[in-house]
Structure formats: structure tokens, C-alpha cells
N, CA, C and O atoms as a GROMACS GRO file, in nm:
protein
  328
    1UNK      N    1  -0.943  -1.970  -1.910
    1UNK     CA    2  -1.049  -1.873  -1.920
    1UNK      C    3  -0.993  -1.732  -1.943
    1UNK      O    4  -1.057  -1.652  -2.012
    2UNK      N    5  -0.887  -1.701  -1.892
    2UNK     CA    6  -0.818  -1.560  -1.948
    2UNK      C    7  -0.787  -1.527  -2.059
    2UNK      O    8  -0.796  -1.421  -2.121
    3UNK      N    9  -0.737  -1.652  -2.090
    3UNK     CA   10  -0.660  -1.631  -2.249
    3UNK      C   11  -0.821  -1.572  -2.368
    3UNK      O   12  -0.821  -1.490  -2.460
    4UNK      N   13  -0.935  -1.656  -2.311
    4UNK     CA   14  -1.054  -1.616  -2.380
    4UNK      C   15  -1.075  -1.482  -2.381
    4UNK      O   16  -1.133  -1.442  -2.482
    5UNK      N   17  -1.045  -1.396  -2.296
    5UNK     CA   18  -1.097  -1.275  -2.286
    5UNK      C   19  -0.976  -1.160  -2.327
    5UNK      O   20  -0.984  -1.039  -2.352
    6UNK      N   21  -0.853  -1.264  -2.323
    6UNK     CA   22  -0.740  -1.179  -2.392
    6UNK      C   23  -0.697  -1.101  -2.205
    6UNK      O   24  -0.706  -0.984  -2.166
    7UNK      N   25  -0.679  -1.150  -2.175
    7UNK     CA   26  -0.631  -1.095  -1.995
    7UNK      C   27  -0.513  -1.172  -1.921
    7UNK      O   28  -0.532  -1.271  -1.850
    8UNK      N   29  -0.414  -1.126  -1.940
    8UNK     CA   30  -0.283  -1.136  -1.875
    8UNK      C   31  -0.285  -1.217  -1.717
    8UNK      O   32  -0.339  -1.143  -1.634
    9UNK      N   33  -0.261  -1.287  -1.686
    9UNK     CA   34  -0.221  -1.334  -1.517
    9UNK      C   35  -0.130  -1.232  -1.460
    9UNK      O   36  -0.027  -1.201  -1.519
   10UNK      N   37  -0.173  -1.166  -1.319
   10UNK     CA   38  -0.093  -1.055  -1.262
   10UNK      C   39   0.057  -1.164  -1.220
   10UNK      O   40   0.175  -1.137  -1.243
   11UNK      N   41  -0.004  -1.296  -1.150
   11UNK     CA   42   0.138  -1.351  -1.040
   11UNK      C   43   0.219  -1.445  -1.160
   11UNK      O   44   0.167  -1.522  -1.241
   12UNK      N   45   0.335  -1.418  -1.148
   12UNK     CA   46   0.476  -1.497  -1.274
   12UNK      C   47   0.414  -1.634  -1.305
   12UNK      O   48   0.400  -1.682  -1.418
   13UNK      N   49   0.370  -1.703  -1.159
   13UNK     CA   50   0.323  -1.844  -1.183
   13UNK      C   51   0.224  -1.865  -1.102
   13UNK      O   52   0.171  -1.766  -1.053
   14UNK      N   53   0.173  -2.004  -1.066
   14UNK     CA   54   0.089  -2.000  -1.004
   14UNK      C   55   0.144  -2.024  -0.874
   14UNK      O   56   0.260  -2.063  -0.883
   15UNK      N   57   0.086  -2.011  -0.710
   15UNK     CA   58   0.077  -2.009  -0.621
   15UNK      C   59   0.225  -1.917  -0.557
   15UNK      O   60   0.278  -1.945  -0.449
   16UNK      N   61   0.266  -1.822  -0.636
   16UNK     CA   62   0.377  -1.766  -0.628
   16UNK      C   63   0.319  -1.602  -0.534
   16UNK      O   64   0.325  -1.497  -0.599
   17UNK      N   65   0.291  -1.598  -0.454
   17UNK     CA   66   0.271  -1.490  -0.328
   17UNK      C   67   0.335  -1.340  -0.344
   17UNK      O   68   0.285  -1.229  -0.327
   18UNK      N   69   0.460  -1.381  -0.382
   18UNK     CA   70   0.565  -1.292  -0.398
   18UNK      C   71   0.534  -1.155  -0.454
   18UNK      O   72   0.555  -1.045  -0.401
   19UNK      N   73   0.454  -1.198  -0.631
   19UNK     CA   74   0.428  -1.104  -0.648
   19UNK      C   75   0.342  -0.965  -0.591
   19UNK      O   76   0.363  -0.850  -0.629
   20UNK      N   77   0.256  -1.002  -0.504
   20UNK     CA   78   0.204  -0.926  -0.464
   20UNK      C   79   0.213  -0.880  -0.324
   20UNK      O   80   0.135  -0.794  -0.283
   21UNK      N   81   0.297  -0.928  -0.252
   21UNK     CA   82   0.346  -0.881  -0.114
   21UNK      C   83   0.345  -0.776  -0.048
   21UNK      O   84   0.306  -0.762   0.068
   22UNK      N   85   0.399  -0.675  -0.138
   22UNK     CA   86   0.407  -0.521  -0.108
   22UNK      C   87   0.253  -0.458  -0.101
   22UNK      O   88   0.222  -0.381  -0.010
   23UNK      N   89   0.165  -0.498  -0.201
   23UNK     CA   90   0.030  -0.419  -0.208
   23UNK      C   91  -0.040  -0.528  -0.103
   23UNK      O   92  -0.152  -0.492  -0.068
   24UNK      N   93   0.008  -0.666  -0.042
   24UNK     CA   94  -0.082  -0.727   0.048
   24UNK      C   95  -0.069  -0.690   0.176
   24UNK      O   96  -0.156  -0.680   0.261
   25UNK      N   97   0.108  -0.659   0.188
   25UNK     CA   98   0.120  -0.569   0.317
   25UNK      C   99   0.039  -0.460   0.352
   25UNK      O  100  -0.025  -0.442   0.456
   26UNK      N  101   0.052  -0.377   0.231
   26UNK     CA  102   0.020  -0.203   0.232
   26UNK      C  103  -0.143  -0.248   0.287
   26UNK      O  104  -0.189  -0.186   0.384
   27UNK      N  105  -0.198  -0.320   0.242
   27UNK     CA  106  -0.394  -0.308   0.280
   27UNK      C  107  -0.390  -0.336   0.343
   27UNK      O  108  -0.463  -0.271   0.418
   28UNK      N  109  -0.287  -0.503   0.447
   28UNK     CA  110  -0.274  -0.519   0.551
   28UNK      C  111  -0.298  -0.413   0.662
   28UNK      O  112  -0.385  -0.430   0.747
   29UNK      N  113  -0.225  -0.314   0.659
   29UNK     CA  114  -0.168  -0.227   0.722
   29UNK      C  115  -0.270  -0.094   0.741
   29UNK      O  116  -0.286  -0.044   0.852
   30UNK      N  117  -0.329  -0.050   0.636
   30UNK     CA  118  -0.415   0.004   0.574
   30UNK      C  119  -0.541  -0.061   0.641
   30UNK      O  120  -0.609   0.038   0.666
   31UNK      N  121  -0.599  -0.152   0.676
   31UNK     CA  122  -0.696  -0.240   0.752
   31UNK      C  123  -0.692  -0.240   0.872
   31UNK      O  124  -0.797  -0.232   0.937
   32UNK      N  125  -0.582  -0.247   0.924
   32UNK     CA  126  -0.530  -0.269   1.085
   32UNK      C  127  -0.555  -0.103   1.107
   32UNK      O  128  -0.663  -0.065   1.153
   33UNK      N  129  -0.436   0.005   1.065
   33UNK     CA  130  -0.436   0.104   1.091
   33UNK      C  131  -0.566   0.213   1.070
   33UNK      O  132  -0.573   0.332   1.104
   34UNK      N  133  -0.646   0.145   1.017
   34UNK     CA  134  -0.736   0.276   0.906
   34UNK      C  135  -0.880   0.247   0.950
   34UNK      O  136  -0.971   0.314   0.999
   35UNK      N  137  -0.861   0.101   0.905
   35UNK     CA  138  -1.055   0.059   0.868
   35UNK      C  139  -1.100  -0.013   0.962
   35UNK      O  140  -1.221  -0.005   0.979
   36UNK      N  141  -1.037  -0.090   1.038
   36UNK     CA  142  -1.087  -0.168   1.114
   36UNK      C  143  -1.184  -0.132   1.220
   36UNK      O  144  -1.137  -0.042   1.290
   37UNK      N  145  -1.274  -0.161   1.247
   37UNK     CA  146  -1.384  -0.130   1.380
   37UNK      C  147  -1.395  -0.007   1.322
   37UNK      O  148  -1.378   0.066   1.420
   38UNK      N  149  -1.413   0.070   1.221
   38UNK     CA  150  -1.437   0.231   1.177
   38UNK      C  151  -1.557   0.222   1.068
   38UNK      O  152  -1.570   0.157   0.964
   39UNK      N  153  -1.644   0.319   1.140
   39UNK     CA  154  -1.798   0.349   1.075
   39UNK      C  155  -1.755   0.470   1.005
   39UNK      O  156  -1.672   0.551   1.049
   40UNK      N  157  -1.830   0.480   0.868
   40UNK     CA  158  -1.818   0.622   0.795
   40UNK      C  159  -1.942   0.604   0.771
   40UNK      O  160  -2.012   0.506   0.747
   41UNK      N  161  -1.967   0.784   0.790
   41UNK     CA  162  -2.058   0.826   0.754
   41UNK      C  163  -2.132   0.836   0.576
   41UNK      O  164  -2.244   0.870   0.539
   42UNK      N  165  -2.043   0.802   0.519
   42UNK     CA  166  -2.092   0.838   0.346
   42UNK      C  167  -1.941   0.750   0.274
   42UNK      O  168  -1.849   0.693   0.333
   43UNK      N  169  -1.962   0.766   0.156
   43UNK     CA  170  -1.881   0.717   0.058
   43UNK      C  171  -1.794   0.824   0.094
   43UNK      O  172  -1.713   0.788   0.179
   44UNK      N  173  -1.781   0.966   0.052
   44UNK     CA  174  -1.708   1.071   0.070
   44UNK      C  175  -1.667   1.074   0.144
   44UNK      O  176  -1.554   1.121   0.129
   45UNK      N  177  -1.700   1.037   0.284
   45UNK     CA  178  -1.606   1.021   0.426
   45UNK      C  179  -1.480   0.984   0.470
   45UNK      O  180  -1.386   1.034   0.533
   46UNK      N  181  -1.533   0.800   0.373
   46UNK     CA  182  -1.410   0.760   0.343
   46UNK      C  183  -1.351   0.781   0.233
   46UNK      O  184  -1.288   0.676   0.219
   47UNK      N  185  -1.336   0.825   0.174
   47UNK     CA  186  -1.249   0.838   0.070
   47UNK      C  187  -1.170   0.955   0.135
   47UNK      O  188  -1.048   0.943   0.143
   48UNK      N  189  -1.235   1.076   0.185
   48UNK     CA  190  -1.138   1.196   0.255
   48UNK      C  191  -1.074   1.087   0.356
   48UNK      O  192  -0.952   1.096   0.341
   49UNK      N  193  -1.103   0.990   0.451
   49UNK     CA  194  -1.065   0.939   0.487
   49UNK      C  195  -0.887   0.874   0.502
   49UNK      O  196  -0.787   0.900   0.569
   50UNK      N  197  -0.925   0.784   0.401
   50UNK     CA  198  -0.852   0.697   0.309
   50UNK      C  199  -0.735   0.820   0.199
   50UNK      O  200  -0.628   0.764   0.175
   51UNK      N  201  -0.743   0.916   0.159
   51UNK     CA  202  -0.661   1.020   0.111
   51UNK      C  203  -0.561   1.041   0.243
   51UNK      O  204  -0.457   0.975   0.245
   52UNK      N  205  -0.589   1.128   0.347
   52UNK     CA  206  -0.575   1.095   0.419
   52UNK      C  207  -0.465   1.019   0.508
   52UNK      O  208  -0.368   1.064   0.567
   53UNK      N  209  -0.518   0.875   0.496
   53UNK     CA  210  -0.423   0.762   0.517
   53UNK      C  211  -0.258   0.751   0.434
   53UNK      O  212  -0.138   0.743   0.460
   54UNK      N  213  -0.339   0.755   0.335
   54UNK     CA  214  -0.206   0.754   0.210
   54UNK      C  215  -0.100   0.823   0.199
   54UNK      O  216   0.015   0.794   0.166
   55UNK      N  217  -0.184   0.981   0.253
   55UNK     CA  218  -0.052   1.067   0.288
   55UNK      C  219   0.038   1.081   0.387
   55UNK      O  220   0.151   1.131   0.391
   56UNK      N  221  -0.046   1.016   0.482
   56UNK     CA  222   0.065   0.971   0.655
   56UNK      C  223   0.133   0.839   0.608
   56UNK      O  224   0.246   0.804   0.644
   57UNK      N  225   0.063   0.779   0.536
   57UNK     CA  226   0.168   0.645   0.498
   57UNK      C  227   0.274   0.642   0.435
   57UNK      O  228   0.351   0.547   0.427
   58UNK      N  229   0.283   0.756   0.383
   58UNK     CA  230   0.384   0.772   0.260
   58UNK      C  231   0.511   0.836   0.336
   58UNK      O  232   0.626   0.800   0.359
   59UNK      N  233   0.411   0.977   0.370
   59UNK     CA  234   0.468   1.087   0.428
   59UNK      C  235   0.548   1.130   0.618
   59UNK      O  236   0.649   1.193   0.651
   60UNK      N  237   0.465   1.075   0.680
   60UNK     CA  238   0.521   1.076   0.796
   60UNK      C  239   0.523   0.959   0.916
   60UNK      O  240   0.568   0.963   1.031
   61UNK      N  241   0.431   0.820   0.818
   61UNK     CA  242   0.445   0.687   0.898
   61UNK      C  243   0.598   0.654   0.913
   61UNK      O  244   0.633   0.637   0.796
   62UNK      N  245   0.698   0.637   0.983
   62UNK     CA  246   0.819   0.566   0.960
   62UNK      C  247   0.807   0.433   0.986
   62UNK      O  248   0.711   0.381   1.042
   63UNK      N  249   0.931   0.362   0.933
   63UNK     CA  250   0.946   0.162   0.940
   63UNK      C  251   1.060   0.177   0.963
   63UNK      O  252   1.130   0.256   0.899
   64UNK      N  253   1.102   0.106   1.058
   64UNK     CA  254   1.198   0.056   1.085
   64UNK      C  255   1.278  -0.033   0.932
   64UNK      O  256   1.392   0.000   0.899
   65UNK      N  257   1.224  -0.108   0.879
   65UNK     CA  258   1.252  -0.185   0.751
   65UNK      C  259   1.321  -0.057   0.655
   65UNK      O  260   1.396  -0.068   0.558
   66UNK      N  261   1.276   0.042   0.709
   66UNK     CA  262   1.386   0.214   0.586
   66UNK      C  263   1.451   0.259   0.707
   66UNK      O  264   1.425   0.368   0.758
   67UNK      N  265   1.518   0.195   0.743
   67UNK     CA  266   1.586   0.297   0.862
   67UNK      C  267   1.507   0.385   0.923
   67UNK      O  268   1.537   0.502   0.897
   68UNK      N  269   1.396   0.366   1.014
   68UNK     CA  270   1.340   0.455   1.072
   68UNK      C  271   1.291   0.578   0.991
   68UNK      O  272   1.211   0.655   1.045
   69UNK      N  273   1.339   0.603   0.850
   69UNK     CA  274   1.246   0.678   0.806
   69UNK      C  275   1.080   0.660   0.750
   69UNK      O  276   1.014   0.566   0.794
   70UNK      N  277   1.011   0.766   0.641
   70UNK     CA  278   0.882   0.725   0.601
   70UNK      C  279   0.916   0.685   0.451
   70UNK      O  280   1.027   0.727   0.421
   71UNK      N  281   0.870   0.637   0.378
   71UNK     CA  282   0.911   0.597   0.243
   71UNK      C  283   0.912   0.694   0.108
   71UNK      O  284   0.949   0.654  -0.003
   72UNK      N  285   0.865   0.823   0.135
   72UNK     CA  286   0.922   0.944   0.083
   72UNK      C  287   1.062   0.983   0.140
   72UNK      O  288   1.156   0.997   0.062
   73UNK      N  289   1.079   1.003   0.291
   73UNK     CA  290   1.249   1.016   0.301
   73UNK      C  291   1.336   0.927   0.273
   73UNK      O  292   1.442   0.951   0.215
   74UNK      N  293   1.298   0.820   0.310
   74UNK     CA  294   1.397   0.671   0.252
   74UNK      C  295   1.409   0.739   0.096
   74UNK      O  296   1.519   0.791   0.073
   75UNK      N  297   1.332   0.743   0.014
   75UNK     CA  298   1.299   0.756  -0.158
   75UNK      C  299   1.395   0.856  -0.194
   75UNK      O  300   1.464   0.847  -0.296
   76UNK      N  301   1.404   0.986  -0.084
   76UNK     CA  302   1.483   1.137  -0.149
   76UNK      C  303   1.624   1.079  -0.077
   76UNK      O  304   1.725   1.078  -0.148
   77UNK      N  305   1.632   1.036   0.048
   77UNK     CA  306   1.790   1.028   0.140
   77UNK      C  307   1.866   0.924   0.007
   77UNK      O  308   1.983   0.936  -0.030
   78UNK      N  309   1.787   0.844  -0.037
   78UNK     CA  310   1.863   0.741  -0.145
   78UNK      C  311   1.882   0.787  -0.293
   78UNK      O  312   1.973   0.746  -0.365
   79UNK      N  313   1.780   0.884  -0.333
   79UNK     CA  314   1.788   0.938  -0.465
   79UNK      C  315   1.936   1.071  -0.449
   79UNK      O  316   2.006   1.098  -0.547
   80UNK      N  317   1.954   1.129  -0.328
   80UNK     CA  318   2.055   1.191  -0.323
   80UNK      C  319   2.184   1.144  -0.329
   80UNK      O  320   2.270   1.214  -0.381
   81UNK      N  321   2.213   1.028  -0.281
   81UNK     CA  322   2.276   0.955  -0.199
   81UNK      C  323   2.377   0.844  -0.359
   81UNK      O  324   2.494   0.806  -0.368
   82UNK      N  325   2.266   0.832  -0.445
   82UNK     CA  326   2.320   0.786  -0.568
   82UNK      C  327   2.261   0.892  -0.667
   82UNK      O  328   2.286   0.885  -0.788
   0.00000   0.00000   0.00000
């Protein structure tokens, strides 16, 4: 049915997970941390919301999985670094 509409398959093969891990984590996480049990008032709410989120996620959430940094310092400590 894709090929009919001319539309690419996102995952390499089928039942292959892999590909999408990183963006299943991130909503994971994004769900747990953000949305869960949370009422907004308007569309606009969340979205200031959710902006928001993205920038503590990026910016000052740390993981242990980057050495305790957030994935902007992991990104610059390694872009210096090589």
C-alpha cells in the first residue's frame, strides 16, 4: 500500500525497533516527565508548555548515559574535545 502512494517505510525492515528508539525514548520520557496526569488549559498552554520541556531536556536535564551531563554539554564537551 505505500509503494501506491509513492511513501518510503521509516524502519530498515520490518519488526526492527531499533530504528526508532531514540524518538520512543524521548516521548517516553516526555510522557512520564511532562504530560502525564497534566490538564491544560488551551492548545497554547501546552504548546508553551511542551517548548518549555524541550528546552530543560536538551538544556539542563542531565543522564547519566552522557556522563552526567545534558545533551547540549555532552554535544559542545565532545565537539571541543575532537
Amino acid at each position: 500500500m505505500l509503494k501506491e502512494h509513492n511513501v518510503t517505510q521509516s524502519m530498515s525492515r520490518k519488526g526492527n525497533c531499533l530504528d526508532n528508539s531514540c524518538m520512543e525514548n524521548f516521548f517516553g520520557r516526555l510522557k512520564v516527565e511532562m504530560f502525564f496526569e497534566e490538564k491544560f488549559e488551551s492548545v497554547n498552554a501546552f504548546i508553551d508548555e511542551l517548548e518549555e520541556y524541550i528546552y530543560y531536556y536538551n538544556n539542563k536535564r542531565i543522564s547519566l548515559k552522557l556522563k552526567g551531563m545534558s545533551p547540549v554539554q555532552y554535544r559542545t564537551h565532545y565537539q571541543i574535545i575532537n
